[in-house]
C-alpha positions as CSV (number, residue, x, y, z in Angstrom):
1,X,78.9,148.5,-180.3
2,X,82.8,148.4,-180.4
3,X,85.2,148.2,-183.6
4,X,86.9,145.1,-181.7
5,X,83.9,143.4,-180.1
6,X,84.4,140.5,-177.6
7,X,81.5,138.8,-179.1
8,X,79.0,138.9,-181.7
9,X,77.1,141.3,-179.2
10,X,79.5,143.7,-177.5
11,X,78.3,146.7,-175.4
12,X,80.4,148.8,-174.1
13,X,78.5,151.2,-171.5
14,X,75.0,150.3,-170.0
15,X,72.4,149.0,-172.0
16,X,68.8,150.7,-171.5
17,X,65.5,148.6,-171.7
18,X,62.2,151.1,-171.6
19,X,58.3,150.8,-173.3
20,X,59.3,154.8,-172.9
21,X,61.8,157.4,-171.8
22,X,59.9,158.0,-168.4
23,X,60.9,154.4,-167.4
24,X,63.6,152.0,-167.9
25,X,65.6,149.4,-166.5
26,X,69.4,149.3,-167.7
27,X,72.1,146.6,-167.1
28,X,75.7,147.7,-166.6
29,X,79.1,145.8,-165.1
30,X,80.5,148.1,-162.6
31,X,84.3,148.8,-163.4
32,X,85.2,149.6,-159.6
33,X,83.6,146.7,-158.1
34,X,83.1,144.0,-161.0
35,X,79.3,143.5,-160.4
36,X,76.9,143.0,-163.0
37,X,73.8,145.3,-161.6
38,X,70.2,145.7,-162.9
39,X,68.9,149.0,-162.0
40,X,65.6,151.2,-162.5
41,X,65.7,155.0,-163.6
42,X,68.8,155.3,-161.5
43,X,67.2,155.7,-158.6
44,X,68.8,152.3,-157.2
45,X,70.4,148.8,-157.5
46,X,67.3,146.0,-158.0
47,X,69.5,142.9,-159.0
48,X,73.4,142.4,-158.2
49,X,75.9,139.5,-158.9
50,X,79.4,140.2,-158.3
51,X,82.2,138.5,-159.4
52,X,82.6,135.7,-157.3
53,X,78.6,134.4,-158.2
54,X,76.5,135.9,-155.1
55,X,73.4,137.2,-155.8
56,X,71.8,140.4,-153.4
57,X,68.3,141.3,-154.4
58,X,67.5,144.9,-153.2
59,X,70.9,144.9,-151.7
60,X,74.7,143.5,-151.8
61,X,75.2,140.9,-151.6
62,X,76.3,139.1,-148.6
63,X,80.3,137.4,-148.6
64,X,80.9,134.6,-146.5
65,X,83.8,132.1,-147.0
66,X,83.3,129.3,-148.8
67,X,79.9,130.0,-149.3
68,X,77.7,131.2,-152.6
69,X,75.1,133.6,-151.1
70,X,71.9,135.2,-152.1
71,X,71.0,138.6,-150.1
72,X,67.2,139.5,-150.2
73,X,66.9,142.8,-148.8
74,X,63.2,143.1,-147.8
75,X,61.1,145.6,-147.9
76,X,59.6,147.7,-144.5
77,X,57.8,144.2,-143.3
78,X,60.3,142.2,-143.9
79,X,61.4,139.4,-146.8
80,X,59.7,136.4,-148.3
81,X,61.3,133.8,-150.7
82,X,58.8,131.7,-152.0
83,X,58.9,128.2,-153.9
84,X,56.6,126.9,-156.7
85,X,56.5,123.9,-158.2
86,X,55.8,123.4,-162.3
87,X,52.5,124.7,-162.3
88,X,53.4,127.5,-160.4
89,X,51.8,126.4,-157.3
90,X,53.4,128.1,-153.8
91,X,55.4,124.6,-152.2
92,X,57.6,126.1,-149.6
93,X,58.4,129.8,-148.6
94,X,60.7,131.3,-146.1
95,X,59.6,134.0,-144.8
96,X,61.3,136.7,-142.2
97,X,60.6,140.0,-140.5
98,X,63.0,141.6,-137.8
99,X,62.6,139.1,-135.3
100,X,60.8,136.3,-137.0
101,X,61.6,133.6,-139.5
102,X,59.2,130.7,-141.0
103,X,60.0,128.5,-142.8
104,X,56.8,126.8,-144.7
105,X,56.2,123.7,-146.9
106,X,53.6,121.4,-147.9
107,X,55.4,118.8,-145.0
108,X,56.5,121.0,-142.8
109,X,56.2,124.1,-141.1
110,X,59.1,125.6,-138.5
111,X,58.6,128.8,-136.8
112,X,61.7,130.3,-135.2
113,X,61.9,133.7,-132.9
114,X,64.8,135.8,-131.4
């Protein structure tokens, strides 16, 4: 807490959120940069938005002009962004490893290679 919160809720520091002291998650706005991160046991960034709105998932976020990005950083096979309807049913993915991308839907299906 703070003697002159902001808000009705004002943390100043990170804010832990743990089932136990051997793991946690805990939220924090970076001073230097401005980014609001979500990070594990700090051991590593999960979830960043900086300033401007972009979004990196397992990484920064990518900046380009004009632009609102979100940066998925995959993991050793690559990345996959899936989406699901209301019922949660898989509709449409994109899906990439070094030198493959598909993109998938229930009407459609592109393959691309480089």
């Amino acid at each position: 807490g703070a003697i002159d919160p902001v808000k009705t809720l004002d943390v100043r520091g990170s804010l832990a959120i743990s089932n136990s002291t051997a793991s946690y998650w805990y939220m924090d706005r970076n001073d230097t940069t401005g980014n609001f991160d979500l990070n594990e046991n700090n051991n590593g960034t999960l979830f960043t938005v900086d300033p401007n709105g972009n979004v990196g998932i397992g990484g920064t976020p990518s900046t380009f002009a004009n632009f609102t990005n979100v940066t998925i950083q995959g993991g050793s096979s690559g990345s996959n962004l899936d989406f699901k309807n209301s019922s949660g049913t898989r509709v449409s993915a994109i899906v990439t490893t070094e030198y493959h991308l598909d993109l998938r839907g229930q009407l459609m299906e592109l393959q691309v290679k480089y």
